[in-house]
C-alpha positions as CSV (number, residue, x, y, z in Angstrom):
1,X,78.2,30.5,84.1
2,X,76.5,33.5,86.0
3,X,72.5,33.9,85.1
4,X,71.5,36.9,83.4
5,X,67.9,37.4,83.9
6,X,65.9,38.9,80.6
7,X,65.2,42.2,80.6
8,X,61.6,42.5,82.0
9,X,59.1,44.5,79.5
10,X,58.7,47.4,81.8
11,X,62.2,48.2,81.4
12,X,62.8,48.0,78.1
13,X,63.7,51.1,76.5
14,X,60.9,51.0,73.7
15,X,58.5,51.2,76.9
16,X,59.9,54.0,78.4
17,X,58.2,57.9,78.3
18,X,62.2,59.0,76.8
19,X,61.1,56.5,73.5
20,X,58.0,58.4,72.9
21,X,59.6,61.9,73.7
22,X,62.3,60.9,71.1
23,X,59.8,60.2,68.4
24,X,58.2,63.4,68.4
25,X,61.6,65.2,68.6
26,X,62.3,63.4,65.3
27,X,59.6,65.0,63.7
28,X,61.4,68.4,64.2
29,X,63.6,69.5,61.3
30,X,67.0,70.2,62.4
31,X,69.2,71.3,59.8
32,X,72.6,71.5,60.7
33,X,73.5,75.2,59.2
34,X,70.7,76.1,61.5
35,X,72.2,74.2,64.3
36,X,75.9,75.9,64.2
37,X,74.6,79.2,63.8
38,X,72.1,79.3,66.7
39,X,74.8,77.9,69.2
40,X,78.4,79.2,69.0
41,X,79.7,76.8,71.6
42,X,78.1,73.2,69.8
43,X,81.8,71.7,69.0
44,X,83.1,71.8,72.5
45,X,79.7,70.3,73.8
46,X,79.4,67.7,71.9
47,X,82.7,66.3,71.8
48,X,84.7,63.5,74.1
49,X,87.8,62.1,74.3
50,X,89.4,58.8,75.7
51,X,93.3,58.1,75.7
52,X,94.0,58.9,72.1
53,X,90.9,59.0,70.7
54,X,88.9,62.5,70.8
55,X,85.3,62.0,68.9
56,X,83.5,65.3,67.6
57,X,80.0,64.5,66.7
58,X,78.6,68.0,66.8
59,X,77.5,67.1,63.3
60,X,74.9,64.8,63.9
61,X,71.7,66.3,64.0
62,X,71.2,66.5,67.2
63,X,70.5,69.5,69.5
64,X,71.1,69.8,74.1
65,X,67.1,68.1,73.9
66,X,68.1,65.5,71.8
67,X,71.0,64.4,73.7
68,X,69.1,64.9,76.9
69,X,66.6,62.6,76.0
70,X,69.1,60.0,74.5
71,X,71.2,59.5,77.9
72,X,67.2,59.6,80.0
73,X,66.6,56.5,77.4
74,X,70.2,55.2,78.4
75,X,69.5,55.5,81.9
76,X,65.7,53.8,81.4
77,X,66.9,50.8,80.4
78,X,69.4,50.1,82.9
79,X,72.2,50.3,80.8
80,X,74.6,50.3,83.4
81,X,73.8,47.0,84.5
82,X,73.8,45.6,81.0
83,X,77.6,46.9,81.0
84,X,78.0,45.8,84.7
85,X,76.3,42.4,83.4
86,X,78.6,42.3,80.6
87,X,82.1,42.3,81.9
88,X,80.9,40.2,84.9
89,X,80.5,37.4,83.4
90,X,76.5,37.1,83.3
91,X,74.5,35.1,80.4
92,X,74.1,38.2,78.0
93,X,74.0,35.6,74.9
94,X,70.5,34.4,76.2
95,X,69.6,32.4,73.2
96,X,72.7,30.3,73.4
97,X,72.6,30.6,77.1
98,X,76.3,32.0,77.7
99,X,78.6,34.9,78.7
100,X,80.3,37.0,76.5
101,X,83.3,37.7,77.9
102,X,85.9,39.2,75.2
103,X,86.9,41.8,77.5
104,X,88.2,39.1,79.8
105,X,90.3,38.1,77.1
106,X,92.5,41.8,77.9
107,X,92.0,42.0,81.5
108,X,95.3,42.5,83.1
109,X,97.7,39.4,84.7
110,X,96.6,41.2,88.1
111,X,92.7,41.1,87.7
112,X,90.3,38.9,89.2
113,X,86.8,37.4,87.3
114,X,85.6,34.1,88.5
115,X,82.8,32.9,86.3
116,X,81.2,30.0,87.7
117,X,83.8,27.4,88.3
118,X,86.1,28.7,86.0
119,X,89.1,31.6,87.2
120,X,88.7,33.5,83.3
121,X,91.8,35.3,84.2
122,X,94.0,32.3,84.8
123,X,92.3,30.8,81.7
124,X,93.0,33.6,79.5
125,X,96.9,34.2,80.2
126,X,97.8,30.4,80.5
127,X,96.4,31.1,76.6
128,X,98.2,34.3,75.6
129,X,101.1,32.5,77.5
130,X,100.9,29.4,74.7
131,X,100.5,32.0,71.7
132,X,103.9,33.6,73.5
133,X,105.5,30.3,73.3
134,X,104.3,29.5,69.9
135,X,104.9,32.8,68.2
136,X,108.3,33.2,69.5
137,X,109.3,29.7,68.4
138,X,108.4,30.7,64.6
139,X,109.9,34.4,65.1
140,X,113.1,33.3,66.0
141,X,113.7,30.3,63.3
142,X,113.6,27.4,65.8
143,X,110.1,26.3,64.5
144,X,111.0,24.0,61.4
145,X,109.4,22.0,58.2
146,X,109.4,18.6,57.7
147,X,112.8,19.2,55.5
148,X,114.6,21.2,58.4
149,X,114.2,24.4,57.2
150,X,113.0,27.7,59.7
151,X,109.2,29.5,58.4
152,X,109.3,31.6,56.4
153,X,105.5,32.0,55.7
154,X,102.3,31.6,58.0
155,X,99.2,30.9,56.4
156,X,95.7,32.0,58.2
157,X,93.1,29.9,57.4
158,X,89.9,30.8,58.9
159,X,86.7,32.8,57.7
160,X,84.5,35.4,59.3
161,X,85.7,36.4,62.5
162,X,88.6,33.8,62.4
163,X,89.9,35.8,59.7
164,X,88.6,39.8,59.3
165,X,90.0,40.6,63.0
166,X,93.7,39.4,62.4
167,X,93.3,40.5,59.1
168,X,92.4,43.8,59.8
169,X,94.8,44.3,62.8
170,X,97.6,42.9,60.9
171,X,97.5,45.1,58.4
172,X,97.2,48.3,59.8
173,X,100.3,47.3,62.6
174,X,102.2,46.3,59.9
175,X,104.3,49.1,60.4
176,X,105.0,47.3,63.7
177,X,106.2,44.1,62.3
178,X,110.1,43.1,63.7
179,X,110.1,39.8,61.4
180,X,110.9,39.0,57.8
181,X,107.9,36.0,58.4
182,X,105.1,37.3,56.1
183,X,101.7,36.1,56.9
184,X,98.8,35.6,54.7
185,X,95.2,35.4,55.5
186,X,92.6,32.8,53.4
187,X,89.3,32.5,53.6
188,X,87.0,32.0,50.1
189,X,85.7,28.2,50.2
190,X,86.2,28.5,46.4
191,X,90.0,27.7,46.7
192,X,90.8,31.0,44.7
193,X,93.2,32.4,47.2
194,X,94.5,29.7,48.4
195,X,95.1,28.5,45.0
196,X,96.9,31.9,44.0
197,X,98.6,31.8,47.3
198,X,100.2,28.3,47.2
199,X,102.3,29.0,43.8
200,X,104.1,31.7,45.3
201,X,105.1,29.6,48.9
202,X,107.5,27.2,49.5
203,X,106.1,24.2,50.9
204,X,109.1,23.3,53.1
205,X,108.7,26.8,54.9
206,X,105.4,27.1,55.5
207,X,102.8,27.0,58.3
208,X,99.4,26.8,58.1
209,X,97.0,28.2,61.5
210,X,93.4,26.7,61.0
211,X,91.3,28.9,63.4
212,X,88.2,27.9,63.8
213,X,85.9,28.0,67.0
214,X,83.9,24.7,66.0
215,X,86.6,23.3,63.9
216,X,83.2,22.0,61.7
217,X,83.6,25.2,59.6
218,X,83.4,24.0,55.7
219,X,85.1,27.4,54.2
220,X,87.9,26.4,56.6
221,X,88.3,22.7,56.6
222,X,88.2,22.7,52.9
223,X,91.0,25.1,52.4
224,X,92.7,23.2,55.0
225,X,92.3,20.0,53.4
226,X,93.9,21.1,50.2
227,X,96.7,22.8,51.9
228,X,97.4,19.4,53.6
229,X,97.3,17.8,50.0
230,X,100.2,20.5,48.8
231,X,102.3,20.3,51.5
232,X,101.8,16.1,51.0
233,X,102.7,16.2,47.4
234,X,106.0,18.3,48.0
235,X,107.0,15.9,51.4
236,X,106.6,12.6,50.2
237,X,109.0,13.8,47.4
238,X,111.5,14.6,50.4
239,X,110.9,11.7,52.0
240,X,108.9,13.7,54.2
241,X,105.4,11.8,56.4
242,X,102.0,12.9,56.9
243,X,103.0,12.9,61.0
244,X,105.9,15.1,60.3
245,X,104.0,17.3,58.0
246,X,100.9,18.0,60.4
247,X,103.4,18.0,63.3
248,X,105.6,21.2,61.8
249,X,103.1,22.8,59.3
250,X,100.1,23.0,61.6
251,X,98.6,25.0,64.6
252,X,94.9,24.8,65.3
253,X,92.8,27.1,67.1
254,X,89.4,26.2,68.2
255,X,87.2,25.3,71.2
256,X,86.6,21.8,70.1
257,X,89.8,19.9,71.2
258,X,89.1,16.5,70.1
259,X,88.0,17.7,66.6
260,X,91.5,19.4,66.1
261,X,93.1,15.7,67.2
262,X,90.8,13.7,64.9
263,X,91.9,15.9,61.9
264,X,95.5,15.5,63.1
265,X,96.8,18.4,64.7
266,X,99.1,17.7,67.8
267,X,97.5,18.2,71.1
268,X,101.1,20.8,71.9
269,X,99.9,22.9,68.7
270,X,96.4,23.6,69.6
271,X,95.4,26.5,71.1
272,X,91.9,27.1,72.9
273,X,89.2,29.2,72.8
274,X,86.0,29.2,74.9
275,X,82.4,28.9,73.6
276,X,82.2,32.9,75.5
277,X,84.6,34.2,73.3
278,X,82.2,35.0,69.6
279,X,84.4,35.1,66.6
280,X,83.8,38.4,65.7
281,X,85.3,39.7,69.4
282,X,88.1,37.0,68.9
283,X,91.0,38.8,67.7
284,X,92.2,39.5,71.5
285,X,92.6,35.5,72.1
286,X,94.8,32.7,70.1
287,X,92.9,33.8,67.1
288,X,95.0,36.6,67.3
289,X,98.7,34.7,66.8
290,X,99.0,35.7,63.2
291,X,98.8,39.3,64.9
292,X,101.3,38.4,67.2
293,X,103.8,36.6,64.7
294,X,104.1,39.3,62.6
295,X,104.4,42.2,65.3
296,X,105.5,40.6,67.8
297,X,103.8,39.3,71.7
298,X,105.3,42.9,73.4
299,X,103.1,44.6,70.6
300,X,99.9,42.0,71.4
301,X,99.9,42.7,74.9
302,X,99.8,46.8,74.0
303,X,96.8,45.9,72.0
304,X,95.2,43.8,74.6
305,X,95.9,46.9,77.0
306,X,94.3,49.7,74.4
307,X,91.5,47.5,74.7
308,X,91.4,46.8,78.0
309,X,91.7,50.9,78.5
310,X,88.8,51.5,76.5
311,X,87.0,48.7,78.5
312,X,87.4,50.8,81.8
313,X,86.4,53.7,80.6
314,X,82.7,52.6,79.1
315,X,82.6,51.1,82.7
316,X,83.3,54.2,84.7
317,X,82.7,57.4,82.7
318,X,79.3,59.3,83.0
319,X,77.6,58.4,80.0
320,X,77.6,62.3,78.7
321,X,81.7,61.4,78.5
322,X,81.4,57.7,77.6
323,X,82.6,57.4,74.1
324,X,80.8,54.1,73.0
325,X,77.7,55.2,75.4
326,X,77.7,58.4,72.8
327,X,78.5,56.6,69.6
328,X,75.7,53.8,70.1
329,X,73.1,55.8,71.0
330,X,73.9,58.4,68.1
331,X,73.6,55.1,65.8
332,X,70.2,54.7,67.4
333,X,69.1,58.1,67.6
334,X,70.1,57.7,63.3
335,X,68.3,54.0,62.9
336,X,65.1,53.7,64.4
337,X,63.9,57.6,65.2
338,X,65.3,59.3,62.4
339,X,65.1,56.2,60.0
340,X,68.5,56.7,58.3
341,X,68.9,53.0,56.9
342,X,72.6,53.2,55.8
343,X,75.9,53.7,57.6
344,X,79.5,53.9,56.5
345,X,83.0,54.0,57.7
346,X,85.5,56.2,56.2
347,X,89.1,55.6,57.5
348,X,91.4,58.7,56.1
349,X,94.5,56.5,56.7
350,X,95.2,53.4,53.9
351,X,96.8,51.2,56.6
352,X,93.1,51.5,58.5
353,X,91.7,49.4,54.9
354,X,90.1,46.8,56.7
355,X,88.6,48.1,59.6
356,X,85.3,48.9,57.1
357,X,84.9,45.1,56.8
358,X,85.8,44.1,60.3
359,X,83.5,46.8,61.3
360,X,80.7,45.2,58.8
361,X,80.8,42.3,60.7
362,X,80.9,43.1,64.0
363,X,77.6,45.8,63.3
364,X,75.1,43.7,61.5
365,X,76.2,40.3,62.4
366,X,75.8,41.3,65.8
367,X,72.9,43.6,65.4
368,X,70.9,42.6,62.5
369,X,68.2,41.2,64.5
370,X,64.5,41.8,64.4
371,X,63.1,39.8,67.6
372,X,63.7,40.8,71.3
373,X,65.4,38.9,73.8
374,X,62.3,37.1,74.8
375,X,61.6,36.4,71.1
376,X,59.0,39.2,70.4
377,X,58.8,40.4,66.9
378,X,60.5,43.9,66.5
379,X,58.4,46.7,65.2
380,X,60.8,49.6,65.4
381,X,64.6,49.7,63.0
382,X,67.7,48.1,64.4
383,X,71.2,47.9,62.4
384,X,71.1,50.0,59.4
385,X,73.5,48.8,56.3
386,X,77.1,49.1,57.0
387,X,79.9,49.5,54.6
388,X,82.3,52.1,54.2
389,X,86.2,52.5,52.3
390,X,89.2,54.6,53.0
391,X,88.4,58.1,52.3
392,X,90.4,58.7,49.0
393,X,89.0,55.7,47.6
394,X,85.4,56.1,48.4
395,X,85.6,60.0,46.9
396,X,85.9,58.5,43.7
397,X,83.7,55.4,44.2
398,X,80.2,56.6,46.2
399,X,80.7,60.3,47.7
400,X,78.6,60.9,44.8
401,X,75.8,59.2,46.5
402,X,76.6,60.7,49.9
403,X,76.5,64.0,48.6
404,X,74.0,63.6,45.8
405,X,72.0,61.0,46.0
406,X,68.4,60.1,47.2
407,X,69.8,58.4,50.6
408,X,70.2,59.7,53.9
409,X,73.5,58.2,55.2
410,X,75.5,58.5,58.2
411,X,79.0,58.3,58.6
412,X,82.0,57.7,60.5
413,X,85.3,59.7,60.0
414,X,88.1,58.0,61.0
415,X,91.6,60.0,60.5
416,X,95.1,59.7,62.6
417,X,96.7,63.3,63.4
418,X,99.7,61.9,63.4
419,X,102.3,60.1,60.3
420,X,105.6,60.1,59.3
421,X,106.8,61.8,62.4
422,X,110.6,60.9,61.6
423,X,112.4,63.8,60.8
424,X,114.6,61.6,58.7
425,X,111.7,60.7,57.0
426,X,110.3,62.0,53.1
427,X,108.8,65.6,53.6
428,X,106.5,64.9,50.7
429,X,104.9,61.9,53.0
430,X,103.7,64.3,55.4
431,X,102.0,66.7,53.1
432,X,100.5,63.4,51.7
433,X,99.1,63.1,55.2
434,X,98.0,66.3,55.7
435,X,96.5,66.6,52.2
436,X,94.7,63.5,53.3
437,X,93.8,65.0,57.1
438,X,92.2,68.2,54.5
439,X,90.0,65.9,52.5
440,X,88.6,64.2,56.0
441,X,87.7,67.8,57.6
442,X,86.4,69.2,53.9
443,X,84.4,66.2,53.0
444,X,82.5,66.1,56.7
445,X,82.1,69.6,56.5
446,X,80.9,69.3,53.1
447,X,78.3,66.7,53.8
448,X,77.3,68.5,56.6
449,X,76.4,72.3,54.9
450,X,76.4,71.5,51.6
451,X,76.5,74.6,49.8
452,X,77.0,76.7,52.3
453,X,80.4,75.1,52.7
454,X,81.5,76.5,49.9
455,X,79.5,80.0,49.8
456,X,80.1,81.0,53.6
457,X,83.9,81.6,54.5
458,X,83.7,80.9,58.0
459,X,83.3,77.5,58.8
460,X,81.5,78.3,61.8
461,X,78.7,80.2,60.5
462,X,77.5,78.3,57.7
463,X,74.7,80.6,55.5
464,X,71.3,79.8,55.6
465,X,69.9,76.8,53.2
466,X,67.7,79.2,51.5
467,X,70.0,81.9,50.7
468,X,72.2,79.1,49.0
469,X,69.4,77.9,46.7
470,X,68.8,80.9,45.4
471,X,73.0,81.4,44.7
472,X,72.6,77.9,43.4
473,X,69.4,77.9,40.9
474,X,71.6,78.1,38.1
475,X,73.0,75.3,38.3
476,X,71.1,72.9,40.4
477,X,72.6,70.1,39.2
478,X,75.7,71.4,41.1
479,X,73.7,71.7,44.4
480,X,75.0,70.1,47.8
481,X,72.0,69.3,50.1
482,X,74.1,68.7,53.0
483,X,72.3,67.7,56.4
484,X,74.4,64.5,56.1
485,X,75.4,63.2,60.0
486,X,78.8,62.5,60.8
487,X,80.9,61.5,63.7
488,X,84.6,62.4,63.0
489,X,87.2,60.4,65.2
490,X,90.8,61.2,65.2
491,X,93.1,59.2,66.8
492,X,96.7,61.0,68.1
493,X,98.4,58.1,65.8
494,X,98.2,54.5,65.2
495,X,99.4,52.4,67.7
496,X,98.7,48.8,68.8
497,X,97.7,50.7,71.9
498,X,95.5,53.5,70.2
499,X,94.4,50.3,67.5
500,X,92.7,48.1,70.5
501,X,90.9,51.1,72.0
502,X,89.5,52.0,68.8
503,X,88.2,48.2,68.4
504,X,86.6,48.3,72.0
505,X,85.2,51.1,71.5
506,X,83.0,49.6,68.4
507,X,82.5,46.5,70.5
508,X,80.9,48.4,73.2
509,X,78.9,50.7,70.4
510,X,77.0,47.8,69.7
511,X,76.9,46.3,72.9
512,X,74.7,50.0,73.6
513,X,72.5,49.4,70.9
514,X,71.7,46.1,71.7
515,X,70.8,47.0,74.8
516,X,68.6,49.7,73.9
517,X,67.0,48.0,71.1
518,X,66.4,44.3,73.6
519,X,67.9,42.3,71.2
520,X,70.9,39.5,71.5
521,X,74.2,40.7,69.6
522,X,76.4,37.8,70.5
523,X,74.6,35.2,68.6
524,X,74.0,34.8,64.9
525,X,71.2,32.5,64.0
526,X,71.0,33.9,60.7
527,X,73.6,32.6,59.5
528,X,72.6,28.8,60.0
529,X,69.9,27.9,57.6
530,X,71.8,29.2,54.5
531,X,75.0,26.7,55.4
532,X,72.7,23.8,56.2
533,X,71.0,24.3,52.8
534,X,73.8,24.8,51.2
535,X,74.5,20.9,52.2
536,X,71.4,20.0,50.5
537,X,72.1,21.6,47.6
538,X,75.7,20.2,47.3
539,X,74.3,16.8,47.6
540,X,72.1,17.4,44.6
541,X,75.2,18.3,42.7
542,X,77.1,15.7,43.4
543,X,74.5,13.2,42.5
544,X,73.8,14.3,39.3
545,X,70.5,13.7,39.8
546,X,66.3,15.3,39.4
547,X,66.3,18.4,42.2
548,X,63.2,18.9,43.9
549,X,64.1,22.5,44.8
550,X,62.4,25.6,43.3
551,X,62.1,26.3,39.7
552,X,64.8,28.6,40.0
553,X,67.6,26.8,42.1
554,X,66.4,23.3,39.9
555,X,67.6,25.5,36.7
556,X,70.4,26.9,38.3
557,X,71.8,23.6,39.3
558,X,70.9,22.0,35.3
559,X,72.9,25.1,33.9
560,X,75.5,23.7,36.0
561,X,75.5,20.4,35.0
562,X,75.7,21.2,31.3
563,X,78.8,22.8,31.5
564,X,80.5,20.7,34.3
């Protein structure tokens, strides 16, 4: 792979004049009825749009200074050669001394990327080429159990990004879906779905994909372990073998060939990945052939190519257009100067359910860091907490906070224009959607001017803050702060086109704050020392016997024991 060289100190953003100019612009109040009234034209300045997505973030509190300053601090830190660096193949993950090269994994048949001695592009569709061959084998009923019969079910098995990605995707494409094969997703180590799962499904009509990029996983191998035990128990009654069964109920995805042979999956049903590709920017590769079982590889592909869209255009737009160039250095502007410490994502569509724990993921997985490239302790705020619900749901779970509470929080608005299009289709659908389309505008707007939302009746001249106090005072418990950021995204409607370029354009979001923070998003140390402990601590249960741990785990683990 291609060298990266570390970002030397005197280009790092927190060392550039645009850092300090951004702190003292933080001090400045900004209040956002105070923004809209001073400038009549805000909306249309601070808005973008790529393809189908169009991004209004006029309600963040920012003003022309602000922004200014945020695309100078872009521009400081060479952010165009972190992109550049990025889809060329260079060693971005520097701690694990590798490319990260998910948007290979959607570059089209006729694109060339040599990385070292490897053609990626040859690489990557030889791959989509044996998920095409695989996917249309179960799709069209010529894939078979051990008894004969054609699938009826898949199983994913994986955890993390092995399993939120095609999870996510899945779902919201289910519209999409051309097959009566359902697929099911697994991933708790505690055997509860999988347990729940296995009473409904046939064992003579089931597959099973085990996705995972080390195939060492422990959440995975052990759910795959008792999968092979059910499908055993059913086969041997059938007359059925263990070669038949791991021959025609198993596909394994993973970058570690020989352990997929050693636990006995057939070298023509595994499917590779490369140690560039991270598992939370997998969905685009084999890890994706759930997706593409249950819509279909002419639908993957148009995801792969609303990716790949979104990919050119945070390579080639002028960052004051660049949609993840805004939306990352928004979130930074919100993190580290104004110190706002919690994010969420609010989808105003039910089929988008999943995308707030994809998206939970891919942020602080990727971001929660807190030393520099070159290993220097960080002194400023990186990721903030991410979370988020679809919108109907979260008004009657934690708007309460948004709107109410103590915490300043920032938030994404995520609502399709478009629904139930058909003609033929219920009427009473699309005033479900456009009821739902009201609550997305009302509830930004809300969090936005508070009060004034309410006592002003034009939205574009909100009242002042301290002529709705004193309308308010008799009821203060009733009082709307407001001064809540948002970014509202609408998307023209859900596609697997408009669906990849909305995943992209995350991706490269925190590929931006990475880069302006110095810090390494494609690795996940963090993650490490809790699983090997957990090895430790397993042992001790097993064995029954004195723990040397701390007070608290050594009780833990004899409250245990008692009951077990």
């Amino acid at each position: 792979m291609n060298n990266m060289p570390q970002v030397q100190a005197q280009n790092s953003a927190r060392n550039s004049k645009y850092w300090s100019q951004l702190q003292q612009l933080a001090d400045q109040s900004r209040p956002l009825t105070r923004l809209f009234n001073q400038d009549k034209d805000r909306t249309q300045r601070f808005s973008a749009q790529s393809g189908a997505l169009y991004m209004d973030y006029s309600k963040q509190c920012i003003d022309d200074t602000v922004l200014a300053s945020l695309l100078d601090l872009a521009t400081s830190c060479d952010l165009q050669g972190h992109i550049k660096a990025l889809l060329q193949g260079a060693m971005v993950n520097t701690s694990e001394e590798r490319a990260a090269l998910h948007t290979a994994l959607r570059l089209p048949a006729t694109a060339t990327l040599q990385v070292g001695e490897q053609d990626v592009v040859a690489d990557v569709h030889h791959s989509l080429a044996q998920v095409e061959r695989l996917s249309q084998r179960i799709r069209s009923g010529s894939w078979r159990g051990f008894s004969g019969k054609a699938i009826t079910d898949v199983v994913n098995i994986g955890v993390g990004g092995s399993d939120l990605g095609p999870l996510m995707a899945t779902t919201a494409l289910d519209e999409w879906a051309d097959t009566d094969i359902i697929v099911h997703f697994v991933s708790n180590m505690d055997g509860s779905q999988l347990d729940n799962l296995l009473k409904r499904l046939n064992a003579e009509t089931t597959l099973f994909i085990i996705s995972s990029k080390s195939f060492g996983t422990v959440d995975t191998l052990s759910n795959a372990k008792t999968a092979l035990s059910w499908l055993l128990a059913t086969a041997t009654l059938r007359a059925g073998t263990q070669d038949s069964v791991l021959r025609r109920h198993f596909i394994g995805i993973s970058a570690n060939s020989a352990k997929m042979s050693a636990w006995g999956i057939h070298s023509e049903h595994q499917l590779q990945l490369w140690d560039w590709v991270g598992g939370r920017f997998s969905l685009w590769s084999a890890i994706g052939l759930a997706i593409a079982i249950r819509i279909g590889m002419v639908q993957f592909r148009e995801l792969l190519a609303g990716a790949h869209s979104m990919d050119v255009h945070f390579a080639t737009a002028d960052f004051a257009d660049n949609l993840p160039v805004l939306l990352g250095l928004l979130a930074v502007w919100n993190s580290t100067f104004l110190h706002i410490h919690a994010h969420t994502v609010l989808p105003y569509d039910g089929r988008l359910g999943y995308l707030p724990s994809y998206l939970t993921q891919l942020e602080m997985e990727s971001n929660g860091k807190s030393v520099t490239h070159s290993g220097e302790h960080i002194e400023y705020d990186t990721c903030p907490i991410l979370w988020g619900e679809v919108g109907s749901n979260a008004q009657h779970a934690f708007y309460q906070l948004l709107h109410q509470g103590t915490q300043h929080v920032s938030c994404d608005f995520i609502a399709c224009v478009r629904h139930y299009s058909d003609e033929l289709q219920n009427a009473s659908l699309q005033q479900q959607h456009e009821l739902s389309l009201a609550n997305c505008l009302a509830q930004s707007r809300v969090l936005a001017f508070g009060n004034a939302a309410i006592v002003d009746t034009d939205p574009t001249d909100p009242t002042d803050p301290t002529d709705v106090a004193a309308v308010c005072e008799s009821d203060k418990y009733k009082h709307y702060r407001g001064n809540q950021p948002s970014t509202t995204l609408l998307i023209d409607e859900l596609t697997p086109h408009s669906l990849g370029a909305l995943v992209a354009l995350y991706e490269h979001k925190v590929y931006v704050m990475a880069s302006i923070w110095d810090i390494n998003p494609f690795d996940q140390w963090g993650v490490e020392m809790g699983k090997q402990m957990a090895e430790t601590v397993y042992q001790a249960l097993q064995q029954d016997s004195d723990s040397h741990f701390d007070t608290s785990t050594n009780q833990l683990l004899a409250h245990i024991r008692r009951l077990s």
